[in-house]
C-alpha positions as CSV (number, residue, x, y, z in Angstrom):
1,X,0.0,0.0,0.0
2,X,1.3,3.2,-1.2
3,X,1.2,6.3,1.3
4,X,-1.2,8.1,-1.1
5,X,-3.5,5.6,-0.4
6,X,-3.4,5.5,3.7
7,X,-3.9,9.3,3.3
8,X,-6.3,9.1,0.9
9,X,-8.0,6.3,3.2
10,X,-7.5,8.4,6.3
11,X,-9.6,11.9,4.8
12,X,-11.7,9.8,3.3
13,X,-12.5,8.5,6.9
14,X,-12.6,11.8,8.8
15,X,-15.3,12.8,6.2
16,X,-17.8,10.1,7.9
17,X,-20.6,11.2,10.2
18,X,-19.5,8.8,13.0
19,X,-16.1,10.8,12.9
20,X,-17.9,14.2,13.4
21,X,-19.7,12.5,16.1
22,X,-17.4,11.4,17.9
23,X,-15.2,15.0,17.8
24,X,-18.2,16.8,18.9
25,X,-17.9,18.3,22.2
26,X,-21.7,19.4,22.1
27,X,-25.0,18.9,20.0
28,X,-24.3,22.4,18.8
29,X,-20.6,21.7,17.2
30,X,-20.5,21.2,13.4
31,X,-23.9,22.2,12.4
32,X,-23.9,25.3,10.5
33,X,-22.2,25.5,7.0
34,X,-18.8,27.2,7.1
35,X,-16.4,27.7,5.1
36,X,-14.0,25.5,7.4
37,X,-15.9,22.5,8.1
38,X,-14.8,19.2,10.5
39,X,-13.1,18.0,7.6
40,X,-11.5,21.0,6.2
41,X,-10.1,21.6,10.2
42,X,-8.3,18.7,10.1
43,X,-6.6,19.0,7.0
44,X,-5.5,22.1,7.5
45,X,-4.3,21.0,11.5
46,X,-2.1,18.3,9.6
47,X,-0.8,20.0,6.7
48,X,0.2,23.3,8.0
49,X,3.9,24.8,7.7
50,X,5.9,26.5,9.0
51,X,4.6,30.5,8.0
52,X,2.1,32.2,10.3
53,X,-1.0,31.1,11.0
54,X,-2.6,34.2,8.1
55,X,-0.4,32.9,5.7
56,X,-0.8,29.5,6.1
57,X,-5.2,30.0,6.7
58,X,-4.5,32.2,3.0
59,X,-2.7,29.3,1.2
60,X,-4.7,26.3,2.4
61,X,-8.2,28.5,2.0
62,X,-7.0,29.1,-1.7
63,X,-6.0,25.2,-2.8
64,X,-9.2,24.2,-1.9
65,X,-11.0,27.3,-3.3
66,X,-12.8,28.7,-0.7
67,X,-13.2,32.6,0.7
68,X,-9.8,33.2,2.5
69,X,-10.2,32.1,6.3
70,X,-9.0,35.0,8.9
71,X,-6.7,33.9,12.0
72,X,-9.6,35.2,14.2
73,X,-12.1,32.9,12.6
74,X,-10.3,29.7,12.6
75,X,-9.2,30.3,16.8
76,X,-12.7,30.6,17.3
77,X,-13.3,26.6,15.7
């Protein structure tokens, strides 16, 4: 098994419901459409660099081709 494929396999399985689930820490968490959902979170938690947290929030918000993401915004997930 390539490593593609165990993270391919490993998104794929943050994207399921009893994932979300389980990361909840209340009813309320996860329910309203962002631009930085559960999944997106995590992603961006595992592939940041090594730039500040603005440029980093800028380059991953632009690879996946959503509204840039402000520092403020994503400390408050």
């Amino acid at each position: 098994m390539e490593s593609t494929d165990i993270i391919n396999g490993f998104f794929e399985f943050i994207k399921s419901d009893e994932i979300l689930e389980i990361a909840k820490l209340n009813s309320k968490a996860f329910t309203r459409k962002s631009k930085m959902n559960f999944t997106n979170i995590i992603r961006f938690m595992l592939i940041r660099g090594s730039d500040n947290a603005t440029v980093e929030l800028d380059k991953y918000s632009n690879s996946i081709g959503i509204q840039p993401v402000s520092r403020q915004a994503y400390s408050l997930i």
